[in-house]
C-alpha positions in Angstrom: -126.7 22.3 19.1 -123.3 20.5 19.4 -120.9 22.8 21.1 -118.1 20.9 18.5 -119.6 22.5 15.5 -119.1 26.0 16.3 -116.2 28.1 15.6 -114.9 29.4 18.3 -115.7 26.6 21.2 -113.9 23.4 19.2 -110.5 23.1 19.6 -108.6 21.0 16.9 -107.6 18.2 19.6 -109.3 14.7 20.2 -113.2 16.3 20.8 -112.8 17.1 16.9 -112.9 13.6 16.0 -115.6 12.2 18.3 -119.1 11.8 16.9 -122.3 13.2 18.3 -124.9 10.4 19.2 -127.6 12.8 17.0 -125.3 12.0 13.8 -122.1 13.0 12.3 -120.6 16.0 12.8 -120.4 18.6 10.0 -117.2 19.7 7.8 -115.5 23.0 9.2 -117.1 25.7 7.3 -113.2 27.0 6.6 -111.2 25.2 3.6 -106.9 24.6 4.1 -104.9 27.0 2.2 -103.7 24.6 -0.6 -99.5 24.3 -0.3 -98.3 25.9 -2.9 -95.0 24.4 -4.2 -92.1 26.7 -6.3 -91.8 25.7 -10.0 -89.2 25.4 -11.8 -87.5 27.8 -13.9 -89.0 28.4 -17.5 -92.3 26.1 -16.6 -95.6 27.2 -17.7 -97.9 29.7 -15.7 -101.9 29.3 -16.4 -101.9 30.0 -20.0 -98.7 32.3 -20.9 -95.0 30.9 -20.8 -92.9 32.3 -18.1 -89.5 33.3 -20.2 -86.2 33.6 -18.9 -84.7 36.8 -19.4 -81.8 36.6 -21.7 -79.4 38.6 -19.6 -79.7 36.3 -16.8 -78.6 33.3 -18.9 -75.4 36.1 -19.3 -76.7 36.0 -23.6 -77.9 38.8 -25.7 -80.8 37.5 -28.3 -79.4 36.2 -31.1 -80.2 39.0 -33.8 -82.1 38.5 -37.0 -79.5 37.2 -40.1 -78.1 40.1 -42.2 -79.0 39.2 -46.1 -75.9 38.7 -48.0 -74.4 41.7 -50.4 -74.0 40.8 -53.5 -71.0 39.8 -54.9 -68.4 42.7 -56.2 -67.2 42.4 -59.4 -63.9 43.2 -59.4 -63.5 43.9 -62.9 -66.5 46.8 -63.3 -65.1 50.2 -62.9 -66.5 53.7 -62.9 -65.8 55.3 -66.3 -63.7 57.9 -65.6 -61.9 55.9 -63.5 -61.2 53.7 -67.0 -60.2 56.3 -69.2 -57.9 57.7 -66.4 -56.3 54.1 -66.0 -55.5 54.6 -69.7 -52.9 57.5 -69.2 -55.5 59.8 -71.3 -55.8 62.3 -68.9 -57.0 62.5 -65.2 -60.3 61.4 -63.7 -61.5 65.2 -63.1 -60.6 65.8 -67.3 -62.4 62.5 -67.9 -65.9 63.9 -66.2 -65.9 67.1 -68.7 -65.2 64.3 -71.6 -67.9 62.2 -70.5 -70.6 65.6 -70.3 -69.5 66.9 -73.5 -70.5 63.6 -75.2 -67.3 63.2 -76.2 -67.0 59.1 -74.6 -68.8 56.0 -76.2 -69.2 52.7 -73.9 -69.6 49.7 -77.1 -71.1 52.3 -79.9 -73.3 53.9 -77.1 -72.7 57.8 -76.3 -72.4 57.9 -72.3 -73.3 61.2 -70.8 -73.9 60.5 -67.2 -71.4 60.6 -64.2 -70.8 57.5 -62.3 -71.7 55.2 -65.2 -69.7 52.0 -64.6 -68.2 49.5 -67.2 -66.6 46.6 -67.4 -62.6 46.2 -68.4 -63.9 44.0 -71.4 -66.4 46.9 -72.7 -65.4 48.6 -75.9 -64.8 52.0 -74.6 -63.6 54.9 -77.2 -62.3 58.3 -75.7 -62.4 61.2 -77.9 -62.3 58.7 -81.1 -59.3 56.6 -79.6 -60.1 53.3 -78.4 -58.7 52.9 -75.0 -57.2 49.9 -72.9 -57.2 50.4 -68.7 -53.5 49.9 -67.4 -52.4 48.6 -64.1 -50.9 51.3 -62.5 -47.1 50.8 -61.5 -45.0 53.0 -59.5 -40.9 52.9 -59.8 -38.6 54.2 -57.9 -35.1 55.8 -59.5 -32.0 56.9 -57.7 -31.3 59.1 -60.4 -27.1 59.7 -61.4 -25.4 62.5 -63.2 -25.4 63.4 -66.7 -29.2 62.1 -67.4 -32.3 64.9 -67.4 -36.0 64.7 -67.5 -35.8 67.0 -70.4 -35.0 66.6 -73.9 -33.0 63.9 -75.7 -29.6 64.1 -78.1 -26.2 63.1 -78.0 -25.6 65.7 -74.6 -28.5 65.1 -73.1 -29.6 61.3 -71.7 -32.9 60.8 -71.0 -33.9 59.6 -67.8 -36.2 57.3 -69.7 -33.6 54.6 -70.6 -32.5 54.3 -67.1 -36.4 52.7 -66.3 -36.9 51.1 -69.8 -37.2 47.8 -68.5 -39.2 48.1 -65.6 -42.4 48.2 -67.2 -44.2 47.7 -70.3 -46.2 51.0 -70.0 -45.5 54.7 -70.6 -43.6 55.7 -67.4 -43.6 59.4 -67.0 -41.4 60.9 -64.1 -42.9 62.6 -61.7 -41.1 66.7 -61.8 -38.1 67.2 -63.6 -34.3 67.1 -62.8 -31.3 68.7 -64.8 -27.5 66.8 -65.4 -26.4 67.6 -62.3 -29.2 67.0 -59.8 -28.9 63.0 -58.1 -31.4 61.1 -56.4 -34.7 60.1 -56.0 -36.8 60.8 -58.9 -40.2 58.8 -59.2 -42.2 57.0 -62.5 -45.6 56.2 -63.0 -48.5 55.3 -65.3 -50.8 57.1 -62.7 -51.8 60.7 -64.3 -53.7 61.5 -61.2 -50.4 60.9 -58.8 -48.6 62.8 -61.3 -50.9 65.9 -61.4 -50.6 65.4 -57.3 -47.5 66.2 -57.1 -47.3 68.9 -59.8 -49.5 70.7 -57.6 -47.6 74.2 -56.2 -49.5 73.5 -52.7 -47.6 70.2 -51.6 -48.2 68.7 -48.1 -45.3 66.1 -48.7 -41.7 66.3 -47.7 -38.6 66.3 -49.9 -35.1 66.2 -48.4 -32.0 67.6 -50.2 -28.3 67.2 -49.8 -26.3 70.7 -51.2 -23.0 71.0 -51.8 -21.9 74.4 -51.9 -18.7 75.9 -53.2 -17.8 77.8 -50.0 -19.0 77.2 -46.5 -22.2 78.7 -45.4 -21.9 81.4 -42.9 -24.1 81.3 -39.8 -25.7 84.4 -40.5 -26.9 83.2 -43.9 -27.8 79.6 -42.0 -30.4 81.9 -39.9 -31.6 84.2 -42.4 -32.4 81.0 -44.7 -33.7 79.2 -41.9 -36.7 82.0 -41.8 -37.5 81.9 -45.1 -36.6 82.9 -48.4 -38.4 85.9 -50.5 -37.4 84.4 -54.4 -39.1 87.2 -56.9 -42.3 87.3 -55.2 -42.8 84.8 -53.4 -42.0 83.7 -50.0 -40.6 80.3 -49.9 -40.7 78.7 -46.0 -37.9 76.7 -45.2 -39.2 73.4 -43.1 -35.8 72.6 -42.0 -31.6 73.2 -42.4 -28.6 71.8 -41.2 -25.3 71.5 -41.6 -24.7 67.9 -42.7 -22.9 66.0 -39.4 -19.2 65.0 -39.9 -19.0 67.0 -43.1 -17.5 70.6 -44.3 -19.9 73.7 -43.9 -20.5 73.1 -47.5 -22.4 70.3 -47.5 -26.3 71.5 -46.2 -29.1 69.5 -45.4 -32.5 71.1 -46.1 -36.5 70.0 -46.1 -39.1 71.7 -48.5 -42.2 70.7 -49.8 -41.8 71.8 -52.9 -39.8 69.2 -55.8 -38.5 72.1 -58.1 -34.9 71.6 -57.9 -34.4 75.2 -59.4 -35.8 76.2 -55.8 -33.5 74.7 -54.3 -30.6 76.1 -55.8 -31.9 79.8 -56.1 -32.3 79.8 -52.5 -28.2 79.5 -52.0 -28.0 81.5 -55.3 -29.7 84.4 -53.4 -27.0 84.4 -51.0 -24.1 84.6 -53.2 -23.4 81.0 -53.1 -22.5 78.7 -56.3 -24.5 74.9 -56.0 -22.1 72.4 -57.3 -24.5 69.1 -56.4 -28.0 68.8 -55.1 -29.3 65.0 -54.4 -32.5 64.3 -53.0 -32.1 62.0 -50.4 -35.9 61.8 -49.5 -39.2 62.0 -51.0 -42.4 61.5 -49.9 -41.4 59.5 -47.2 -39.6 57.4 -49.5 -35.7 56.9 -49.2 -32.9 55.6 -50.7 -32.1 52.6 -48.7 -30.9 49.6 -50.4 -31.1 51.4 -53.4 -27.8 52.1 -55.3 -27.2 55.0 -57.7 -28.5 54.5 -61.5 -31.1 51.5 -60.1 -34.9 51.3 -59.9 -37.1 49.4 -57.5 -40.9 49.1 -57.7 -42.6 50.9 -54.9 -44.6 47.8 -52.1 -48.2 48.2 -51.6 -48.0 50.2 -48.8 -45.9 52.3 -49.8 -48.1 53.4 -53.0 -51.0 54.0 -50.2 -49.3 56.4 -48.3 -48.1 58.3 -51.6 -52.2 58.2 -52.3 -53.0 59.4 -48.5 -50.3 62.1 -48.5 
C-alpha cells in the first residue's frame, strides 16, 4: 500500500500531489474546518432572529399606547356640591338634605351621595328651585363708623361699602363693630365662611391696638404667655410694641378673628382700646388697598384661603 495515503507518513508538501502508477491517490479521510465568518449585527441565525437588546441601542421599548380618558365635562357637578354653590347651606348640610329625600334632580327624588348633575338640570332643594353661583371672594379695608351688624340711621352696614362688587349675596366673613378698621372679607362661598367661623383656626390674623396709656413691660410679658378670658386660655402667637411708635400702639398675632378677643385681652389688664385694625388676614394684607375700597381676591390667593 502507498505509504502517501496513510496518516501519519504523508506530509502536506509536493509527495501529496504526485500520483501513484497503481491509480489515483485517495481523498484525506479528514474534512477542513469550514471558515466561519462574523455576521453582522441583527442578521438571522438558523431559524430564530438574533435581536438587539434595546439597552445597547441606549432606548427603552417603546411602551404600549395608554387609551384616552374620556373627555371631562366641565359643567357636571356633584349634587351637593350644586346646592352648596347656591348659598343654601354647606356641602356637609346638603348630604343630610339629599338622604332625607328632601332634593329632586328634574321631578326625580335623589337619595344617593355622589350623584352628579349638570348646571342645566332642574334641581329643587327643599321646594326652592336653585341656580349654582360662581363663587367670588372680595376683599374690604374696612373704615370707621360701618358694622357687620344691624342697619339704621347709627349704624351703616358694611354691606353698602361692597354693593357693587358683585351681583350675588356677599356675606362677610366674622363680624366687626364701629370702631374696628381693616381687613374684613366677602363671599358667596358658605363653606369658606363656616371655615373660618370655626373656634379651631390654623390661620393668622394680625392686629394693630391702640391703647389709651402705654403698656407696661410686665403686662407685655404676662400677655405674651397667654391670657385666661372666663375659662378659657387664649395663647398669644405673637406681640410687639409697634416700631417708631408710642407704647400705645401694640402689634399682636392670634388665630382667632373675634375682635371682642382682642380687646378683652388689654381690657383684662386695666387698659381702655381706643382702635383695633387688622392689618393681616389669612395671609392676605392691605397693600395697595386704601381705606373704604374693595379688591377681588387673584386665583391664588383664593387657593391658599382653601389650603389654609
Amino acid at each position: 500500500m502507498n505509504k502517501g495515503n496513510s496518516r501519519g507518513g504523508a506530509s502536506r508538501g509536493g509527495n501529496d500531489r504526485k500520483k501513484s502508477s497503481s491509480g489515483p491517490s485517495k481523498p484525506l479521510n479528514k474534512k477542513p474546518k469550514p471558515r466561519t465568518t462574523a455576521k453582522p449585527e441583527g442578521e438571522a441565525t438558523g431559524d430564530k432572529p438574533v435581536r438587539k437588546a434595546a439597552f445597547i441601542k441606549g432606548a427603552a421599548p417603546k411602551p404600549a399606547p395608554k387609551p384616552k380618558a374620556a373627555p371631562k365635562n366641565h359643567d357636571e357637578l356633584r349634587l351637593n356640591k350644586f346646592i352648596a354653590n347656591s348659598g343654601m347651606c354647606s356641602r356637609r348640610d346638603a348630604d343630610i338634605y339629599i338622604q332625607s329625600g328632601n332634593v329632586t334632580v328634574n321631578g326625580e327624588v335623589v337619595t344617593e351621595m355622589g350623584r352628579k348633575v349638570l348646571i342645566t338640570d332642574k334641581v329643587v332643594f327643599d321646594g326652592v328651585t336653585i341656580i349654582p353661583e360662581k363663587k367670588e371672594y372680595v376683599l374690604l379695608n374696612k373704615p370707621k363708623n360701618f358694622t357687620t351688624a344691624g342697619e339704621g340711621d347709627a349704624l351703616r352696614n358694611v354691606a353698602e361699602l361692597v354693593r357693587g362688587a358683585s351681583k350675588y349675596n356677599l356675606q362677610p366673613i366674622g363680624r366687626m363693630d364701629t370702631n374696628t378698621t381693616g381687613l374684613l372679607l366677602f363671599t358667596n362661598d358658605v363653606d369658606m365662611v363656616r371655615k373660618f367661623g370655626l373656634p379651631n383656626q390654623k390661620s393668622f390674623k394680625i392686629y394693630q391696638v391702640s391703647l389709651d396709656k402705654n403698656l407696661k413691660f410686665e403686662d407685655f410679658e404676662k400677655i405674651q404667655g397667654g391670657v385666661t378670658l372666663g375659662e378659657h386660655r387664649l395663647y398669644i402667637d405673637e406681640i410687639s410694641y409697634i416700631e417708631g411708635q408710642p407704647k400705645t400702639e401694640i402689634g399682636i398675632k392670634l388665630r382667632t378673628q373675634n375682635v371682642k378677643v382682642v380687646r378683652a385681652i388689654f381690657e383684662e389688664f386695666k387698659y381702655d382700646v381706643l382702635k383695633v385694625d387688622r392689618v393681616s388676614f389669612a395671609g392676605l394684607t392691605k397693600k395697595n388697598l386704601p381705606r373704604g375700597n374693595y379688591r377681588h381676591l387673584t386665583e391664588q390667593e383664593v387657593i391658599n384661603l382653601k389650603n389654609v
